[in-house]
C-alpha positions in Angstrom: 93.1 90.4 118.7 92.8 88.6 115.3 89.7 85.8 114.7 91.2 83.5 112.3 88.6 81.2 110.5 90.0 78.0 108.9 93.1 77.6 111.1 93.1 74.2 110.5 94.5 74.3 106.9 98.1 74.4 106.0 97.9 77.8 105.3 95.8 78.8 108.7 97.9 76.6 111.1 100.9 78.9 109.8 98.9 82.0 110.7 98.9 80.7 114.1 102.2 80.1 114.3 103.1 83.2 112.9 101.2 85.1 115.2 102.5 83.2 118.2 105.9 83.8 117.5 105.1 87.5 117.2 102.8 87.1 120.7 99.5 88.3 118.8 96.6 87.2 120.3 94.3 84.7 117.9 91.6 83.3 118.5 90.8 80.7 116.1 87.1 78.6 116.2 86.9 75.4 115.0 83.7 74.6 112.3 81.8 73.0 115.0 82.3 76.5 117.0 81.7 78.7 113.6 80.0 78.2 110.7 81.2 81.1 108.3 77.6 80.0 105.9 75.6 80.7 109.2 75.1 84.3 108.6 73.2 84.6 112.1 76.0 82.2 113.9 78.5 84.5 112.6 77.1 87.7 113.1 76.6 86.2 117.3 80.5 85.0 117.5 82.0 88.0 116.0 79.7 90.2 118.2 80.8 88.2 121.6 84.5 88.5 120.5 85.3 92.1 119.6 88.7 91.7 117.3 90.6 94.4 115.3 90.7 91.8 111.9 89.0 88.9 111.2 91.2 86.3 108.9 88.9 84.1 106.3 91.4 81.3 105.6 88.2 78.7 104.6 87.4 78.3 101.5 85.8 75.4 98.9 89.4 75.4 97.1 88.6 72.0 95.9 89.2 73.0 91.8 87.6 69.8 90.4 84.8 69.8 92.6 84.0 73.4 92.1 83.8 72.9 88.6 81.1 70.1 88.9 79.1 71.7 91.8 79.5 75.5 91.5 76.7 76.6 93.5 78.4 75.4 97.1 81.4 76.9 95.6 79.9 80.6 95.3 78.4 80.0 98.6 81.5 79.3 100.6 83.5 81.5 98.5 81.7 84.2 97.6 78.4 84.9 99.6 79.8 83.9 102.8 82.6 86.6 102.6 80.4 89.1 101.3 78.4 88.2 104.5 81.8 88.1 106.6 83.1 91.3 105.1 79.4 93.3 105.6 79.9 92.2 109.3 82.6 93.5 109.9 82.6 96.9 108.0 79.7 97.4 110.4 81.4 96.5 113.6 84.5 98.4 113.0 87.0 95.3 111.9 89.4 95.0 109.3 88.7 92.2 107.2 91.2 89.7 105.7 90.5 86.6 103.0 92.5 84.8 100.7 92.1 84.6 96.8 94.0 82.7 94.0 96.1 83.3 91.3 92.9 81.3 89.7 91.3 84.4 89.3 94.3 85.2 86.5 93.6 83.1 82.9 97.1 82.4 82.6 97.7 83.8 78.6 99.8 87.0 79.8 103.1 85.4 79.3 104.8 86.5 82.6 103.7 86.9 86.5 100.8 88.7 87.3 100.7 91.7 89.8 98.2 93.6 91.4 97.1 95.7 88.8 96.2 92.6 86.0 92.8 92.2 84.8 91.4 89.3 86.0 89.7 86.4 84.0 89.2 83.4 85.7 88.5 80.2 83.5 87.3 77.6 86.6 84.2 78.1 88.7 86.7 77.7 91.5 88.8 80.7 90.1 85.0 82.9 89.3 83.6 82.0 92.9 87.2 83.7 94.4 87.4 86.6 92.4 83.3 87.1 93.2 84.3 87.0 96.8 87.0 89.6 96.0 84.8 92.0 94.6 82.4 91.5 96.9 84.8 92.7 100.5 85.5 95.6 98.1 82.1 96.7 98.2 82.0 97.5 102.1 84.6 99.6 102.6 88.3 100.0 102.0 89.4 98.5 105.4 90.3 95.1 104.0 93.0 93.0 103.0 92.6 90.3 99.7 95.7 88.0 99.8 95.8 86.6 95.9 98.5 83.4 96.4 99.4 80.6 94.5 100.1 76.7 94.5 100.6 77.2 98.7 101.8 73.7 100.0 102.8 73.2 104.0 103.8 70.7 106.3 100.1 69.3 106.3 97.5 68.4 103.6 94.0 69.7 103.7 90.7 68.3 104.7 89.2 68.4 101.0 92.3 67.6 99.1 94.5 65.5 101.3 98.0 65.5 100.9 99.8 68.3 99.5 101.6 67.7 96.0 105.3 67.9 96.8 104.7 65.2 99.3 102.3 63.1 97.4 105.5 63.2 94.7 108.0 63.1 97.5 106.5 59.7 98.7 105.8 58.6 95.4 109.4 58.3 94.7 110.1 57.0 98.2 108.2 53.9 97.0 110.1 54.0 93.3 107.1 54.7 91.8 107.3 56.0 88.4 105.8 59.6 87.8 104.0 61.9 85.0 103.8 65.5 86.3 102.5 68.2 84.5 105.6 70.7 83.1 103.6 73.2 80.7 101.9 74.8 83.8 103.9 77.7 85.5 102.8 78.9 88.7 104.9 80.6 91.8 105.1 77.4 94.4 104.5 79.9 97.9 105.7 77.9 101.6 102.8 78.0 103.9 104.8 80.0 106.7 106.8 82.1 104.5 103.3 83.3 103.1 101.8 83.5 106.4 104.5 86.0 108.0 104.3 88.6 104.4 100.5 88.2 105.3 100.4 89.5 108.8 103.2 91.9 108.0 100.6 93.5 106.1 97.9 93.5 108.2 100.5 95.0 110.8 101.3 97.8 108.6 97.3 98.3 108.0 98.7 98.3 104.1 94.3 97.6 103.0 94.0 96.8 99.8 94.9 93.2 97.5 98.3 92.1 97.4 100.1 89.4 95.9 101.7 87.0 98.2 103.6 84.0 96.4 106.7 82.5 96.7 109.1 84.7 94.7 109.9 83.5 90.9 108.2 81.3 88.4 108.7 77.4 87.8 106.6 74.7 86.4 105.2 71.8 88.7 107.7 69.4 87.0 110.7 71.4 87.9 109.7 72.1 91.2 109.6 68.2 92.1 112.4 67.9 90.3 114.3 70.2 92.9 112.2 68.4 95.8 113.8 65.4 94.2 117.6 66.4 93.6 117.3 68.4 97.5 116.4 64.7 99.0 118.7 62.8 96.9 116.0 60.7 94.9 116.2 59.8 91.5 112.4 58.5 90.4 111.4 58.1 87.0 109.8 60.9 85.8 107.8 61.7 82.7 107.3 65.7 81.6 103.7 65.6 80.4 101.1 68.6 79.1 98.0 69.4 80.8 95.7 68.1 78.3 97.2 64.9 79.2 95.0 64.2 82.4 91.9 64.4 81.6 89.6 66.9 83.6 86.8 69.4 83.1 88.3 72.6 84.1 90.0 74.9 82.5 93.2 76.3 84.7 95.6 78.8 83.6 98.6 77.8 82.3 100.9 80.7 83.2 99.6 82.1 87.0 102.6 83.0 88.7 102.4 86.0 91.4 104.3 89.0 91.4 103.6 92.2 93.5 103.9 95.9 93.0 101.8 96.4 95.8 104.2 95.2 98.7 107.1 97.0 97.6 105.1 100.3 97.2 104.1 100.1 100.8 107.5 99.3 102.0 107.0 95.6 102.4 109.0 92.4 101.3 107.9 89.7 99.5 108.3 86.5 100.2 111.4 84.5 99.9 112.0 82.9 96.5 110.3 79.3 95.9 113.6 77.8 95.7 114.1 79.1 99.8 110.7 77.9 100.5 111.6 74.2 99.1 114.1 74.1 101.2 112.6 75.0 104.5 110.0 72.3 103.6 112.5 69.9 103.2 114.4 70.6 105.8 110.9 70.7 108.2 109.8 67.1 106.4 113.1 65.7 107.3 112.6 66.8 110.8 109.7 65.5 111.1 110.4 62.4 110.3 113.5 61.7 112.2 111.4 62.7 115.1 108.9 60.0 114.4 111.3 57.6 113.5 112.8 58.0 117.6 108.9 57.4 118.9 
């Protein structure tokens, strides 16, 4: 049995898809049922619910807020796993989080694998890559899942709505557009990330691996595809960075690539354009259902 903690996020709801479709069993506590910064809470679930791997899909991922408040930010992201991961090194289960191609400071000039230096440049990025060094310190029976610009068929609580459908809706409404096209990431499909994920914690393949939608693309030429896919043609301005103001500092090259999957004889993920596509495809689902409610 798998405990999944966050399954409420884009990326965790696909987890438990996933693992339906495979019939593995999850069980996944809401916050009200597990707090992951109540070390003694924690330590009582996981000890009532004897699991094989626990999953940390929570996080404070919110990059702005991170930057202005870093002390929640280490807490949720850094001492909490280290709390999570002590746990379960001592109860005999395999422990799973998620990290960020954040951790990566972007001036490398092509996709980062598995065996990069990191160098974050955010307290967001520094708080994930603490909590990655920290698993690593109780034992090798763990699983860091580094992934990148992951967008689903739901927003988050903390950040509402994902991107491509805050731009997707934008143009809907014929709203002109400024998106950022000097920023290259790998854009990764919640449940295309979601099944390379628990392939690996099938396979018992412990160790940090890369998990991205495959390829490299800016955010301006991914909504451009989203846009050309759904037949819309908004008004769209190719802008730098520096043009929004903000406070942090985020890479400006942080696509994923792995060396890690392919040496334990595991595929990646399908290519970003593939994972557009199912999005799309999902969206316009979606929608014609609601539209016959």
């Amino acid at each position: 049995m798998m405990i999944l903690i966050g399954a409420s996020g884009q990326l965790g709801s696909a987890i438990v898809e996933e693992a339906a479709d495979r019939n593995l069993p999850v069980l996944a506590p809401s916050h009200a049922e597990l707090d992951l910064l109540d070390p003694t809470a924690l330590r009582a679930y996981l000890e009532a619910h004897p699991s094989t791997v626990v999953f940390n899909c929570s996080a404070f991922h919110n990059v702005d807020q991170c930057e202005k408040t870093p002390e929640p930010a280490f807490a949720a992201n850094a001492l909490a796993v280290d709390v999570l991961a002590g746990l379960c090194a001592e109860l005999g289960t395999a422990c799973a989080t998620v990290s960020t191609d954040y951790v990566f400071d972007g001036t490398l000039g092509r996709p980062y694998d598995e065996r990069d230096a990191p160098n974050p440049l955010s307290a967001y990025g520094a708080s994930k890559l603490a909590g990655e060094l920290l698993v690593r310190r109780h034992g090798p029976n763990h699983f860091i899942f580094r992934t990148s610009g992951v967008y689903g068929k739901s927003g988050t609580s903390n950040k509402g709505y994902t991107f491509i459908e805050r731009v997707l809706t934008q143009a809907e409404r014929s709203e002109s557009l400024r998106i950022v096209d000097d920023m290259t990431f790998s854009p990764s499909y919640a449940p295309h990330v979601a099944r390379v994920m628990l392939d690996v914690i099938a396979a018992r393949a412990y160790g940090t691996h890369h998990v991205a939608g495959s390829g490299a693309t800016t955010w301006y030429a991914f909504a451009m595809q989203a846009f050309s896919a759904s037949g819309l043609q908004p008004v769209v301005e190719p802008v730098s960075y520096a043009a929004f103001p903000s406070s942090v500092r985020r890479p400006l090259y942080s696509a994923l690539d792995s060396v890690a999957l392919p040496a334990a004889g595991l595929a990646p993920a399908p290519p970003w354009e593939s994972g557009l596509e199912a999005f799309l495809e999902q969206r316009r689902l979606r929608r014609q259902v609601a539209g016959t409610l």
